[in-house]
N, C-alpha and C positions, 0 to 999 in steps of 0.2 A: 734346911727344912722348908717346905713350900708355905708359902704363907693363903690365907684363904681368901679367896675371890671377893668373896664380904668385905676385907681388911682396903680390898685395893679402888682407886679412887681416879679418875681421868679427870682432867682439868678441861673443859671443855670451850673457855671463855679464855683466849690467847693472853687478850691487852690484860686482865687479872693478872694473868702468871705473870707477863712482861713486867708486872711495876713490881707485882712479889720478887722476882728476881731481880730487878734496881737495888730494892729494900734491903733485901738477905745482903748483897754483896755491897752495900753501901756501909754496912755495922760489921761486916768480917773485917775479923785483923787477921794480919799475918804472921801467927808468931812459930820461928823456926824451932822453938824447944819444943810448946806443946806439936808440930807439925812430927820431930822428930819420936816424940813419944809414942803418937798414934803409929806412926810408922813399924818404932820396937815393936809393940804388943800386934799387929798385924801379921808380921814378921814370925815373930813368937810363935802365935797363934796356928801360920801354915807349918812350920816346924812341927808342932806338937800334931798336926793330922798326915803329916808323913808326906806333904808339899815338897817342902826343903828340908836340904839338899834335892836339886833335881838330882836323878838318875842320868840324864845326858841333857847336859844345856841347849846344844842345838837339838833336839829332839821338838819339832812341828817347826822350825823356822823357816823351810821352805813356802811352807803353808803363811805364817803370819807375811811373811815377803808378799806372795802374790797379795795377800789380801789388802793388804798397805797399799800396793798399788793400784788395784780396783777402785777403792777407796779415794787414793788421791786423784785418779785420772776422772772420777765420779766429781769431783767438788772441783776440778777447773773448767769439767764442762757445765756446772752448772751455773 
């Protein structure tokens, strides 16, 4: 469901975000149970909208290939 333009919010002032994002990953822990938890119910979740099972696993991987590498050849030239 689209969320509404009202809801959404642009960060306009970099060095803010920079220290928010110090902060946030400064107090994340890493814990592999709850990681795996979110993972199930995720999981679950595409299951129950008829996600998974794909129909054919390679089904668009030619597509994600090239794009991978547009991608990487992008971020060593930059």
């Amino acid at each position: 469901m689209p969320r509404s333009r009202k809801n959404i919010l642009m960060v306009k002032d970099a060095k803010t975000l920079e220290a928010f994002d110090r902060e946030w990953l400064s107090r994340k822990t890493n814990n592999p149970e709850i990681n795996w938890n979110i993972f199930e119910a995720l999981y679950e979740e595409a299951k129950s909208l008829g996600i998974f099972p794909l129909k054919d696993p390679l089904d668009g991987l030619e597509h994600k290939i090239q794009l991978a590498r547009i991608i990487h050849d992008f971020s060593i030239s930059s």
